[in-house]
N, C-alpha and C positions, 0 to 999 in steps of 0.2 A: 716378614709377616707381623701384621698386629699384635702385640702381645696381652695378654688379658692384666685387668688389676682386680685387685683384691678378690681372687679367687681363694673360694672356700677347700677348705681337705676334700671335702667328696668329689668339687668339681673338678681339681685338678688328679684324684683320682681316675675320672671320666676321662679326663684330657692322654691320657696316661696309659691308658685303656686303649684308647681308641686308636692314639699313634700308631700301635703295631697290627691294628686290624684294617684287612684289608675291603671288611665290611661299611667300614668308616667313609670311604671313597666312593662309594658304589649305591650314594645315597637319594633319593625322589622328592620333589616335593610337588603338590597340586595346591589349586586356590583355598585359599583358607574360609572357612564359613563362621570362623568366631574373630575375625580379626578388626583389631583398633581402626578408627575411619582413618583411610587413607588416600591420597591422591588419588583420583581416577586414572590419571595416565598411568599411575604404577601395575593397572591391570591391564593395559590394553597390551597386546598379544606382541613382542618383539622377536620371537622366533616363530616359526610354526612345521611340524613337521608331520609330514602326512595331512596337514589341516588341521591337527591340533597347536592351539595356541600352547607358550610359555609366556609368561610376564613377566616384568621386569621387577614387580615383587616376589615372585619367586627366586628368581635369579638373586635379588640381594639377601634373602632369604639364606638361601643355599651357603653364599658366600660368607655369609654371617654366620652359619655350621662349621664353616671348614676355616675359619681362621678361630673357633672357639677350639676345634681339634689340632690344632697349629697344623695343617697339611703342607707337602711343601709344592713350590712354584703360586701362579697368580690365582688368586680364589675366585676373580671373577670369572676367568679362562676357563679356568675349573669347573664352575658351577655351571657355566654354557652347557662343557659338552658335557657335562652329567645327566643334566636334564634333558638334553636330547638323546640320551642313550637309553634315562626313565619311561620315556614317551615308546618309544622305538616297543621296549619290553612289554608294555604294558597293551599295546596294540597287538604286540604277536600273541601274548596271552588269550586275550578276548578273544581274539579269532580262531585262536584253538577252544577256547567256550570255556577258557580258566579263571574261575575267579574265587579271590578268597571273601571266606565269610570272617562274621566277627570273633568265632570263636578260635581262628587260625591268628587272627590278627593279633588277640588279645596274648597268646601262648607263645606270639614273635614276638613282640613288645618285651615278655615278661623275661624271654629266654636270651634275647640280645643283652637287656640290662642283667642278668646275674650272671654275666660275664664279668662284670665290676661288681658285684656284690649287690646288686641293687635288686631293686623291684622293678614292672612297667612304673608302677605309679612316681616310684622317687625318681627315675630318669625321666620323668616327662617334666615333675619338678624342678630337677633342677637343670635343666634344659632352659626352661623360661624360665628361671631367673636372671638366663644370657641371652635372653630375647628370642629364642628359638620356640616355635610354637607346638604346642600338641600335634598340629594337622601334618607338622612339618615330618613327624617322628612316626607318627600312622602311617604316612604316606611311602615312608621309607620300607617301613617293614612289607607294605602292602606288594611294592615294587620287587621286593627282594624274594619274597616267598611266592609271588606268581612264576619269578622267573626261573626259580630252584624248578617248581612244579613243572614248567612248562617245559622247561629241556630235560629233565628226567624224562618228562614222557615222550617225544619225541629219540630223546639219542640213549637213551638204556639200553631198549631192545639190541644197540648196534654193538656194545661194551658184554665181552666175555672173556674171561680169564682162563687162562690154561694153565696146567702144571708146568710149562715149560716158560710161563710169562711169571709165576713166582719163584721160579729156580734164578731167573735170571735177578730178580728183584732183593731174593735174597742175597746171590753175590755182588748184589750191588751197596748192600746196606751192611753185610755181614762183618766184614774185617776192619770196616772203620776208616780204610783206604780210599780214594778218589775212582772213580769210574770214568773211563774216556769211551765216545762214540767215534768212529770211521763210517762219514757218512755221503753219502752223494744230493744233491738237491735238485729241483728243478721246479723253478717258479715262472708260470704263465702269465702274463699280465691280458688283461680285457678291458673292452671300452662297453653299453650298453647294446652295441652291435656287434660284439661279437663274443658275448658272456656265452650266450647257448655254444656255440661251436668251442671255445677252448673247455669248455666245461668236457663237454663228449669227448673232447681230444683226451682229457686227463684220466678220464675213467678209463681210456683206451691202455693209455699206457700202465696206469697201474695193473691192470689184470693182466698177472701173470711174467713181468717184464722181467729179464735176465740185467747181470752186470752191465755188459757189451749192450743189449739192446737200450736198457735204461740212458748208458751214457749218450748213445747215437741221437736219441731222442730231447737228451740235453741240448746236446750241440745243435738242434733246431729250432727248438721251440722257446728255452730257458734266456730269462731277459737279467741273467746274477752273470759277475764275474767270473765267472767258476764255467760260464757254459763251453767257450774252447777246450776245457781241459775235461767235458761229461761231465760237470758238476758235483767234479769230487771235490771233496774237504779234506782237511788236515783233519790229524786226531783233535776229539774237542773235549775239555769237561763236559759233565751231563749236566752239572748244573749249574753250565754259563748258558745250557736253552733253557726257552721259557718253560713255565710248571708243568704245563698244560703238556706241552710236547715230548716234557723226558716220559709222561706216563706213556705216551703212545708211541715212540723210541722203544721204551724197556720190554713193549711187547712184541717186539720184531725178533725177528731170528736173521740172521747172516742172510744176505737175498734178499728177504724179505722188501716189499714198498709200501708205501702207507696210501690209505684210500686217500683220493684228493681232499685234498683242508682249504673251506674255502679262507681266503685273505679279502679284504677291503681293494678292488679292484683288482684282486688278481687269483691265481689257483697253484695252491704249492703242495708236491709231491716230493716223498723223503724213501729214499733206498738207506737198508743198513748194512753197510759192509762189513764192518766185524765192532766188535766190544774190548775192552781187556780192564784189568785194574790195575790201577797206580800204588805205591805204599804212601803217597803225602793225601790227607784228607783235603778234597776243597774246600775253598771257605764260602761259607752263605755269603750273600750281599744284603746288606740293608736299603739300599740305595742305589740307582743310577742318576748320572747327570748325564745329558744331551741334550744336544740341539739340532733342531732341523729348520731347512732356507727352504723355501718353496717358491720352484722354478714353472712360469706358465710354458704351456708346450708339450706337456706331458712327455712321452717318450718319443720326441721329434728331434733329427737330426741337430736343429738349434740350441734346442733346451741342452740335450745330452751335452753338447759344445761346448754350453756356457756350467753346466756341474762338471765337466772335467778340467776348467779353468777355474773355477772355483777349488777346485782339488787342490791343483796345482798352486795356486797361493796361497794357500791356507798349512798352517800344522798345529794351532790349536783352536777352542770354539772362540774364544774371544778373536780371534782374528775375523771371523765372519759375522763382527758389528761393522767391521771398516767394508768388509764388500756388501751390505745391508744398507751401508749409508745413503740415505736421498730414499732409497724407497719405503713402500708402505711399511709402518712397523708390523702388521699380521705377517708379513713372509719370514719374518724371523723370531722362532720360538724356541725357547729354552729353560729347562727345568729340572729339576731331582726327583723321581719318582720311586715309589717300590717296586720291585720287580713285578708285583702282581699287579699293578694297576697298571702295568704299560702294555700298550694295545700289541695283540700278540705279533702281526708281522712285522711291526719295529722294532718289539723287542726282538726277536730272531734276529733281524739283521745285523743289531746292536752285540750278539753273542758272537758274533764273528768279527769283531772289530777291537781293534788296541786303541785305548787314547789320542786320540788327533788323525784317528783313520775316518776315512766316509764311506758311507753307502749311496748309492743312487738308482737301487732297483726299484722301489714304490713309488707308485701315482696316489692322487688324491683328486675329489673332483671329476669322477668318472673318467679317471684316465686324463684329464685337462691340464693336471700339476703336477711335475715331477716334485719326490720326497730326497734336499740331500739331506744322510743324517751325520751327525758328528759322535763319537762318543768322546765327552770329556772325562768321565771319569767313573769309577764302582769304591761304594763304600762299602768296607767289610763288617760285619760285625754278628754275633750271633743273636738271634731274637726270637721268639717265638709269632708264631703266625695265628691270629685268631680266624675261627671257623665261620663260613660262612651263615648268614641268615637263615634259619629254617633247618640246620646242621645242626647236630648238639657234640659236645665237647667232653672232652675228663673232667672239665672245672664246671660242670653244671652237676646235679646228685643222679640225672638219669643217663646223662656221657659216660659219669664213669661207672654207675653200675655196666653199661653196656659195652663201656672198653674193657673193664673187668671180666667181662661172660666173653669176650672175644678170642678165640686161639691168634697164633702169631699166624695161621696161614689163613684164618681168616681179617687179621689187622691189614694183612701185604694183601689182601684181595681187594680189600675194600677202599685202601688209599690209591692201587693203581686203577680200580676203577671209578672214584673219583677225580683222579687229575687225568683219563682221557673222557670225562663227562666235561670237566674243565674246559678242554681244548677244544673239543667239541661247538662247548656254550660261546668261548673266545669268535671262533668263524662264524658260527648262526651271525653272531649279533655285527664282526664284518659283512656280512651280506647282508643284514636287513638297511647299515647304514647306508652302503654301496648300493642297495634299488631304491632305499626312500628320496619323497621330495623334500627336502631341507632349504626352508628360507628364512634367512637371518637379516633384520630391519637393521 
């Protein structure tokens, strides 16, 4: 990645900042209305989705953000699908009749930058002195705070905590020890022909479903390795799965199934068989490395053929430049991400995997492209995670008065019901990808 020069203290404070935010990532931008004359092609529309245009000045835009934040993997890749995930949000907002005004916008701007100690005004500043525009920084917050709005009010209603989902939260947090889940899975894949029917199939099985039934149910429907065996798991750390799903994990009881979570072409249902704890604490990740090859064929006898010969000669991801070789380079992507930006049912599958294993349950493409994925690698390290947009923090004056005025059973209520709002917001926004029209010039 580009590296900056002669950055200032503040900026490379920003830069610094932003690294561990996972707000950073998850950024928008729309046409600019004060911007320097620029080519005209730079605005003619290179993506479009749902019938909104992106340009290809946003797009450099964008990428021009995320190598001034040094983000990792390709910033142009990056900025693609950001913006098409901005578009996505901001669409389902308005159709729910959500929209922010100025005086929300001005209260994000202010509250994002005194995250760094800043004001709105000094991070718009010093923003453009790296060429990054006001409209670019509005737009972000714009995208961030409709989207907070719009899945709170949609999935709150569904998020309720019991004394038996903070008993379990506290002996998960309490001794300082590692938590393992024993769990079963069972993920449905769909094409747009047959999204309505596995949909109904999955609500079936979650209501009410036993061990023994659950597993049966595996063994026909379920498209994971696991399904011969009822789609049971080995024991797993709780926080080798994604954020989003140890909140909705931690609120299970033994039995227990989880309502269906929808995935990016597909529909995954999680039974908990039991819980226990460890004495070694696990370690956060800072980081995953993987790569995924993308096989046309979806889940056709061919495709699968050709991912389990790729399996077969493969044992680590650099090996899968040499089977890459000759074709297009889009089938072969690979990069380091944080665990929070990675889209949640790769991460899942990525939680069940050791370095130089693959997966090959995900399509892409409405079901047209099988996902193989590799994990090369998890980096450990401990970091703190900044708050999302619209969220306030301890390191803001009204975060932490209000973590201060908080008891400990209301800290553990509100973080698990934040990371199953999380999980939640992860599927909505697979599903809106999974039914939009996305066309890329």
């Amino acid at each position: 990645m580009q590296e900056m020069t002669e950055m200032t203290k503040k900026t490379r404070m920003i830069a610094k900042f932003f690294q561990t935010s996972a707000v950073a990532l998850v950024l928008g931008l729309t046409p600019l209305t004060a911007a320097p004359v620029i080519a005209q092609s730079k605005f003619e529309a290179v993506i479009t989705v749902n019938n909104a245009p992106i340009t290809q000045f946003e797009i450099e835009q964008r990428a021009r953000f995320l190598r001034l934040l040094r983000a990792p993997g390709d910033p142009i890749a990056l900025a693609r699908e950001q913006l098409i995930e901005d578009r996505l949000k901001l669409q389902a907002a308005r159709q729910s009749g959500i929209e922010v005004n100025e005086e929300q916008i001005a209260a994000g701007m202010d509250r994002f930058a005194s995250q760094a100690n800043l004001s709105g005004a000094e991070m718009v500043k010093l923003l453009a002195s790296e060429g990054v525009y006001e409209e670019t920084f509005r737009a972000f917050i714009i995208a961030g705070v409709s989207w907070s709005d719009l899945t709170r009010a949609r999935f709150a209603p569904r998020v309720s905590i019991s004394e038996d989902d903070l008993e379990r939260a506290r002996a998960a947090v309490g001794k300082g020890g590692g938590v393992e889940v024993l769990m079963s899975e069972l993920i449905i894949p769909y094409t747009p022909q047959t999204q309505e029917q596995v949909e109904a199939t999955a609500r079936r099985i979650s209501e009410g479903a036993s061990e023994s039934s659950f597993a049966a149910e595996a063994r026909r429907y379920s498209a994971t390795r696991t399904a011969p065996s009822g789609g049971r798991l080995p024991w797993t750390p709780l926080n080798e799965l994604p954020g989003g799903l140890r909140g909705i994990i931690l609120g299970l009881a033994p039995g227990d199934v989880t309502d269906p979570l929808p995935l990016q072409g597909a529909v995954a249902l999680f039974q908990l068989r039991d819980i226990r704890e460890t004495d070694v604490a696990e370690p956060e990740y800072a980081a995953i490395e993987y790569a995924a090859y993308y096989i046309n064929g979806g889940r056709s006898e061919q495709a699968l053929a050709r991912a389990a010969r790729v399996e077969a000669d493969t044992d680590t991801c650099d090996d899968l430049y040499g089977i890459a070789q000759g074709e297009d380079p889009r089938v072969l992507e690979r990069g380091s991400k944080a665990p929070s930006e990675i889209p949640q049912d790769i991460a899942y599958e990525l939680s069940k995997l050791d370095p130089g294993e693959v997966s090959y349950t995900l399509t892409r493409s409405n079901g047209e492209t099988l996902v193989l994925l590799m994990l090369c690698g998890r980096s450990q390290t401990i970091a703190e995670e900044a708050p999302a947009t619209g969220e306030t923090t301890a390191d803001s004056a009204e975060g932490e008065a209000a973590a201060n005025a908080l008891s400990e059973t209301e800290m553990l209520s509100r973080q698990i019901g934040d990371q199953r709002l999380a999980s939640y917001a992860d599927g909505y926004m697979a599903q809106l990808k999974a039914e939009a029209r996305i066309v890329e010039k």
